[in-house]
Structure formats: structure tokens, C-alpha cells
N, C-alpha and C positions, 0 to 999 in steps of 0.2 A: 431976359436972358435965360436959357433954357438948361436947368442942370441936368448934370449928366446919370445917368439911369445907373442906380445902386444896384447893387447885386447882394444877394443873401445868400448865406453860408449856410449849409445843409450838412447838422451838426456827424447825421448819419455816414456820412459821404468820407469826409474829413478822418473819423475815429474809425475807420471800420478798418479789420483785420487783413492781411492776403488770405488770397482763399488757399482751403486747405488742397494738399497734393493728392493724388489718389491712393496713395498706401498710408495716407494720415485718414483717411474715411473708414468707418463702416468696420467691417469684420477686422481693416487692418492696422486701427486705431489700437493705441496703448489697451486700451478697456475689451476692444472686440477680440473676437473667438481665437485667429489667428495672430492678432498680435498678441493677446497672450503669450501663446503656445512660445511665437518668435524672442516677445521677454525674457521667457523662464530660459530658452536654449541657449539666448546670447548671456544669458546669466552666466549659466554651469559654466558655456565656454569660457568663459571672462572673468569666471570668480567674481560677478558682482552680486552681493547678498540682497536681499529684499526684506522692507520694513516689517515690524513687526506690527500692528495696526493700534492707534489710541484704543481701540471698542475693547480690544484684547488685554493691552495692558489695565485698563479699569478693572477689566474680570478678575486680573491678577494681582491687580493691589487690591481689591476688596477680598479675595482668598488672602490676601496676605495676610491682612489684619485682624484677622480672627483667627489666622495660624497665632498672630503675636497674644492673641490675646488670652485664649486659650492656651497654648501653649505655655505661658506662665505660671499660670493656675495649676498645668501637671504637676510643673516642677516645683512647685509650695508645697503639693501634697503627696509626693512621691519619697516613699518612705523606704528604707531597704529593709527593713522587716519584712515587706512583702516579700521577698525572696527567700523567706526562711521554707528550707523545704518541707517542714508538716503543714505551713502557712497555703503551701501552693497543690497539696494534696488535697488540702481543704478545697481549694477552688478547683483543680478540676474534678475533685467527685460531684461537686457541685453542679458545675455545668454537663455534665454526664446526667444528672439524676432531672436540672430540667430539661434538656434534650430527649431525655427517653432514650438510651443509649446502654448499649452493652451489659456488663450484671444488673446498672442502675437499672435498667426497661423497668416499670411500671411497680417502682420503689416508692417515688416522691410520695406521693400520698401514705400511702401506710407509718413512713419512718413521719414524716408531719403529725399522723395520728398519736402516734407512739411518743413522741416528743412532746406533744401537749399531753398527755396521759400522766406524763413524769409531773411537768410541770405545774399541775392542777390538781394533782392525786390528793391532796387534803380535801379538797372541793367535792372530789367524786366519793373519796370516803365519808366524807360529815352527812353528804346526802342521804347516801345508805345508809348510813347510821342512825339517822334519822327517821328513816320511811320503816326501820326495825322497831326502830325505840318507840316511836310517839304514831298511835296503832288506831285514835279513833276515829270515828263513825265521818266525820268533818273532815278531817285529816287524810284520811284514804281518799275522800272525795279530791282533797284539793291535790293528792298524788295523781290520782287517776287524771284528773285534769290538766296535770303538768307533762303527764306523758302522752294524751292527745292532743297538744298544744305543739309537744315536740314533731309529731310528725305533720303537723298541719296549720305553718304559720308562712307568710309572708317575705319577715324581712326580722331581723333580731331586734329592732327598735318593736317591732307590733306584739311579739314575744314579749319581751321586757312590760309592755304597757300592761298585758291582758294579765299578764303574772302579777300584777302588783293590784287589777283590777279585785281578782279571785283571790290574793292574798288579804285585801281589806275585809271585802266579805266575809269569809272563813276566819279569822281573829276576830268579831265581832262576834261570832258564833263558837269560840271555843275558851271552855270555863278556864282553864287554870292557868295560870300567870306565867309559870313555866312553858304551857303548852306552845303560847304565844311565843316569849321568847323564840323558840324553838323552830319556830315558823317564819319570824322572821329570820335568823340565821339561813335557813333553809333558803330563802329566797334572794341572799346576798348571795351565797354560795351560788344558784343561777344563773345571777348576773355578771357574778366572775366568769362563768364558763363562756357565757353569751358574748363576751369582749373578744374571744378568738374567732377568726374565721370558721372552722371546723368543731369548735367547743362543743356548740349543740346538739351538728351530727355525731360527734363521738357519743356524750350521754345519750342518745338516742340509742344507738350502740352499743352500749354496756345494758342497757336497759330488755333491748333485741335480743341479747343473746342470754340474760339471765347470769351474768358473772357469779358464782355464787361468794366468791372470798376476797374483796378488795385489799387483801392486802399484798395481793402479786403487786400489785403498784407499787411498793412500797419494796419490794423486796429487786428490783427491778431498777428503781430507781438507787439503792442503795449501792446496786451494781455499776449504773451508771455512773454515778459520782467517784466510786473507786478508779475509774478511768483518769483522775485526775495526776494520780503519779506514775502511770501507763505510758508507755512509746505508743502513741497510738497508729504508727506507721506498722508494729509487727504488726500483722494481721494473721498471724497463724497461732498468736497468742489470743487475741482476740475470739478467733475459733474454739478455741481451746476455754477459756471463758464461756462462753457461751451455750455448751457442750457441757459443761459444769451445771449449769442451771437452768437444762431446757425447757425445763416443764413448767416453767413459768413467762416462758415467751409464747410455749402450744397454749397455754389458759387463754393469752391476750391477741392469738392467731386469727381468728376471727374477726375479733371488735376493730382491729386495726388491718383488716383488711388482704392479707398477704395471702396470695391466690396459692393453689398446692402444688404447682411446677418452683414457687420460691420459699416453700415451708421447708427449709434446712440450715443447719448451722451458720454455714457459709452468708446464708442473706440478711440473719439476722445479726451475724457477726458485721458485714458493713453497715449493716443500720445502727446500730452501736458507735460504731466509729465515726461516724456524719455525726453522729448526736454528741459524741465529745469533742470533735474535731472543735464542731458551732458553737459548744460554751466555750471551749479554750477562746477561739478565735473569732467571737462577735464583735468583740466592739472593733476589733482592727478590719474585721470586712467590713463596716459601717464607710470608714472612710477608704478603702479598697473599691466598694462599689463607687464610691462618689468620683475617685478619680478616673476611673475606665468608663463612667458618664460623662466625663469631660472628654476624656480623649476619644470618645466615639463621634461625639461633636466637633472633635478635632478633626478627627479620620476627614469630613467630607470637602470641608476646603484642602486639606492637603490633595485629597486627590484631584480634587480640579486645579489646581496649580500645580502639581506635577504633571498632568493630563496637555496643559500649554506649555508648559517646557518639552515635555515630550516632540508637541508639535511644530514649537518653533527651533531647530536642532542649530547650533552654531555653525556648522557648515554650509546655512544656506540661509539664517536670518543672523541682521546684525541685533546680538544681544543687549537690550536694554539695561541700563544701570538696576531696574527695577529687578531684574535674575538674579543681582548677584548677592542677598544675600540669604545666609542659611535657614533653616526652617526652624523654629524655636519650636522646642518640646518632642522633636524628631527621636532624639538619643531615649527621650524616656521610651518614645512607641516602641521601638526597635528593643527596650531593654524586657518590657513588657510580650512585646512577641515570642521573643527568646526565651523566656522564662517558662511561656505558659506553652513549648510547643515540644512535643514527646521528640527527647532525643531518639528513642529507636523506632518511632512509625512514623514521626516525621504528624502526627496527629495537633492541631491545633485546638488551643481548650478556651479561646474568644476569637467570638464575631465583632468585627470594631465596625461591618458595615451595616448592623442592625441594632436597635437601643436597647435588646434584653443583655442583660449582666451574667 
């Protein structure tokens, strides 16, 4: 008996789609050139809004969370003391003086000099004192060698070494118990100075130009310190100070650098006032700087999450839950801005899109 002939099912045949129409092909397809264009028209027409894409909102939740996270850290450290206005004097003479900017131009450096000058003036006087007092044959040697050391070293660490090399030396060669002491004082004092960025070129400097009376430091810094129960905002009292006791800023005109277009009252009067500003108010710039290094690390995901909001506008995408909430730490930027931006030029005194302070 002969069975009847099986037929197979042609999985292909069976599951396959209708074919598409001709304005579903090619340029006229959702994704092609022209339907595009026909999407977005029948959109507008139609008020029907378009997605906003997965890829995009990732972009936006990871800007997010480091808005949040950030953002919290401002507000731990945001202090309203910063708003005190000598507080904010201080900062933007600041950022004027590293900027290279208007009276500040080509200040920084000298009032830096000037400032470690105050602060090490027992250093620079014991030295002197020293190189007066204690006169011998070994002793001038190991001068002389401290002052061709100064113009020709390295790095402060190869400084340090060679001084302490020529220090051994020369105490083993010099008689009196005293002298030694004396020498090594002389050598701590050194190493004090060698701790500052500019220490050594400053004594190099006092040494250049032959200071004959170190105790303008002293009479200078006594100045300085009287700043303490000063408005240090008058600034025409300041002048007026300064003006009082010029001849002891022209002694130190040189060693600290101040070119002769800013050798007048006037420049030394704001170097002055930087200089008391920064005792008053170090330790509170300590954590001022620390918070405007956060929020400048804040600044860059805000801007790119505002950059997609920007893009995706609610008129024409449907807004994700992920939009709607606020920006943590926003109110500090914005209090920050405000603060630090000249009501009458409209002058802004930080860069939140660069990492200097």
C-alpha cells in the first residue's frame, strides 16, 4: 500500500513578513533621509513630541550624580563669612594680582618677596649678624661659599646637602666652641629660608644689592603688624601710612623687585594691604579655596546637563522623570557668582571653567 507523499513545511515561507510598501523603503523609511524630515513635520503639525534617547539620559544621570555629589560637599563648606566684604576684597585683589591685571600687573612676585621678608626677618638678621660678628679666616670661607652656592645650585634639596657638606668641614676646622655654635645656627637659619619657594632667591638678593641695615625688616614689619587694628579697606589711609615711612620701602625697592613705573606710594600702599588682608584672612581662604575646587569640579557636569536640557526643550521632547529634579549646590554657584562679580563693570573675580583659584 503506497503512502501518501509528506510535504515539509518551509519554516521560511510560513513566518515571513508582507513585503514592505514603497514609501516604507529606503529614503522613505522612518530612519531614511525623507522620512525623517516627514516625522519631525508631522510632528510640529501634530504636537506629537519625540523621545528623548536611553544614550542621552545615561549622559544625564551620570552628570547628575556628581551634581548630587558634589554638590553637597559645597554646601558643608559654604560658609557666610565668606561674604564678609574685606573677606571678598581679599579675593579679588587676589585673583587680579594672579591674573596680571590692572594696578596688580607685575605686583605678585615683589609683594611675595616682601611678605616672606617680614616673615623670616630674624633669619635674614641672625645671618648678618653673623657674617659681622664671627670674622675668621674659615668662616669667610664657608660665607663665601654660601653665597656661590646661592647662585649656583640645582634644586633646594642639593643646597641643603652641600651646606651641611661645607658646614661639617669648616667646624672641624674651627677652634672655639662658640664659633661653632655659631655656625651651626647660621646654618639652621639657611634652612629656614630654603623651606620657602623664593627664600633663597630673596637672600641672594639682600646679599646682591648689599643691604647695609637689616633692620628696615623690622621696622616694616612692625608696620605691617600695626595693620591689625586698621580698616584695611581705607586705602587712602594706607597711602598715607606708607608715605609716613617711605624710606624704608626705597631701602627694600630693589631686593623685592618693584620695577620704577611702580616705585610710589600708591603700590606699596596695596602691597601692604594684600599683606594684612592674607594674615587676617588665611586660614578662612584655606577652606574658601577648597570649596571653589569643588564647585569648579562641580561647574563641568552642570554644564553638560544643562547643555541636554537646553537640547531636549519641552516643546518638542517628552520630558523625562530624570529632568525634573533641581540641581544640588546650584544656589551656592549662583551665591558665589554674585558675590564675586563687580556691581559697577559687571567685572567677574572667578573662573569656575578653569582649576586656578
Amino acid at each position: 500500500m503506497n503512502k501518501p507523499a509528506q510535504t515539509t513545511l518551509n519554516p521560511d515561507v510560513t513566518s515571513s513578513s508582507p513585503p514592505q510598501k514603497w514609501w516604507q523603503k529606503g529614503i522613505f523609511s522612518q530612519n531614511g533621509l525623507i522620512g525623517k524630515w516627514l516625522h519631525r513635520w508631522f510632528g510640529h503639525l501634530f504636537h506629537i513630541k519625540e523621545e528623548v534617547s536611553e544614550s542621552t539620559i545615561f549622559l544625564y544621570n551620570r552628570a547628575m550624580g556628581d551634581i548630587r555629589i558634589l554638590g553637597k560637599n559645597m554646601q558643608i563648606i559654604d560658609n557666610e563669612k565668606f561674604g564678609n566684604d574685606e573677606f571678598l576684597v581679599f579675593i579679588k585683589i587676589k585673583y587680579l594680582l594672579n591674573k596680571n591685571l590692572d594696578q596688580y600687573a607685575g605686583l605678585l612676585e615683589s609683594i611675595q618677596l616682601l611678605q616672606l621678608a617680614i616673615d623670616t626677618k630674624d633669619s635674614f638678621i641672625a645671618i648678618d649678624q653673623t657674617e659681622l660678628r664671627y670674622r675668621g679666616s674659615k668662616q669667610q670661607d664657608f660665607y663665601q661659599y654660601i653665597e656661590e652656592l646661592l647662585a649656583n645650585h640645582s634644586s633646594t634639596e642639593s643646597f641643603r646637602q652641600n651646606v651641611q657638606l661645607k658646614l661639617s668641614e669648616t667646624i672641624t676646622q674651627t677652634k672655639t666652641e662658640e664659633g661653632k655654635v655659631a655656625l651651626n645656627a647660621y646654618s639652621k637659619h639657611l634652612d629656614r629660608l630654603s623651606e620657602h619657594e623664593l627664600g633663597l632667591k630673596l637672600l641672594s638678593l639682600f646679599k646682591a644689592y648689599q643691604l647695609a641695615d637689616y633692620s628696615v625688616l623690622r621696622e616694616i614689619s612692625e608696620l605691617v603688624q600695626s595693620l591689625n587694628k586698621r580698616d584695611l579697606q581705607d586705602y587712602k589711609a594706607l597711602v598715607s601710612l606708607v608715605m609716613a615711612n617711605y624710606s624704608s620701602f626705597e631701602k627694600l625697592r630693589k631686593i623685592i623687585n618693584v620695577s620704577d613705573k611702580n616705585n610710589n606710594p600708591e603700590t606699596y600702599a596695596r602691597m601692604i594691604q594684600y599683606i594684612g588682608l592674607s594674615y587676617r584672612h588665611g586660614v578662612s581662604y584655606i577652606k574658601f579655596e577648597e570649596l571653589m575646587g569643588i564647585t569648579k569640579r562641580w561647574f563641568r557636569p552642570y554644564q553638560t546637563a544643562l547643555s541636554i536640557r537646553a537640547a531636549h526643550p519641552p516643546h518638542q521632547y517628552k520630558q523625562p522623570i530624570d529632568f525634573a529634579p533641581e540641581f544640588v549646590g546650584e544656589e551656592v554657584y549662583f551665591k558665589y557668582l554674585k558675590w564675586l562679580t563687580d556691581k559697577k563693570t559687571g567685572a567677574v573675580y572667578v573662573d569656575f571653567e578653569t582649576d586656578e583659584i
